[in-house]
N, C-alpha and C positions, 0 to 999 in steps of 0.2 A: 211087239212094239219096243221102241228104243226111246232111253230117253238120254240127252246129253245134254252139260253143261258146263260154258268154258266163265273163268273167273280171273278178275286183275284186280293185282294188290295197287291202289293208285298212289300207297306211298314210295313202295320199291317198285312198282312198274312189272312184278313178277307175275307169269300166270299160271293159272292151276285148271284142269280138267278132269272130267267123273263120264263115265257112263253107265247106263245099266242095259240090261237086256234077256230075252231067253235066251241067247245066244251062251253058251258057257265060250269064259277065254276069252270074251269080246275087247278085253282091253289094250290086248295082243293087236288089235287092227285099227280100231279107230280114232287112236291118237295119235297127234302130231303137234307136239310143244317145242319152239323156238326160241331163247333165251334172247331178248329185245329185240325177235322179231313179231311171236305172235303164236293162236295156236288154231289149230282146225282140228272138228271130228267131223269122221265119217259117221256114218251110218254101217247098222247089222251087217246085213253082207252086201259088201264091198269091196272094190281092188284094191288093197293095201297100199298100193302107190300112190293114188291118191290127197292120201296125206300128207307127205312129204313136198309133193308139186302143187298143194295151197299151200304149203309154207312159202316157197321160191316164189309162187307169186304175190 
């Protein structure tokens, strides 16, 4: 089981992201933070590219 969590500071606008998981290293994959655009997590196992192309979108 995975659990994530993405966070905006709403006075600076900044975000923050956590995950947990069985997975060891998981943190190597399922984030993806954009400074004033936004952030995505994946999930456990998943294409690591993923993240990046929610951000672009």
């Amino acid at each position: 089981m995975t659990f994530s969590l993405i966070g905006r500071c709403a006075r600076t606008g900044q975000f923050g992201a956590a995950a947990t998981t069985s997975s060891l290293a998981v943190g190597a994959r399922v984030h993806a933070v954009a400074p004033g655009v936004g952030a995505v997590l994946t999930q456990h196992r998943t294409d690591p590219r993923l993240g990046p192309r929610g951000i672009a979108l």
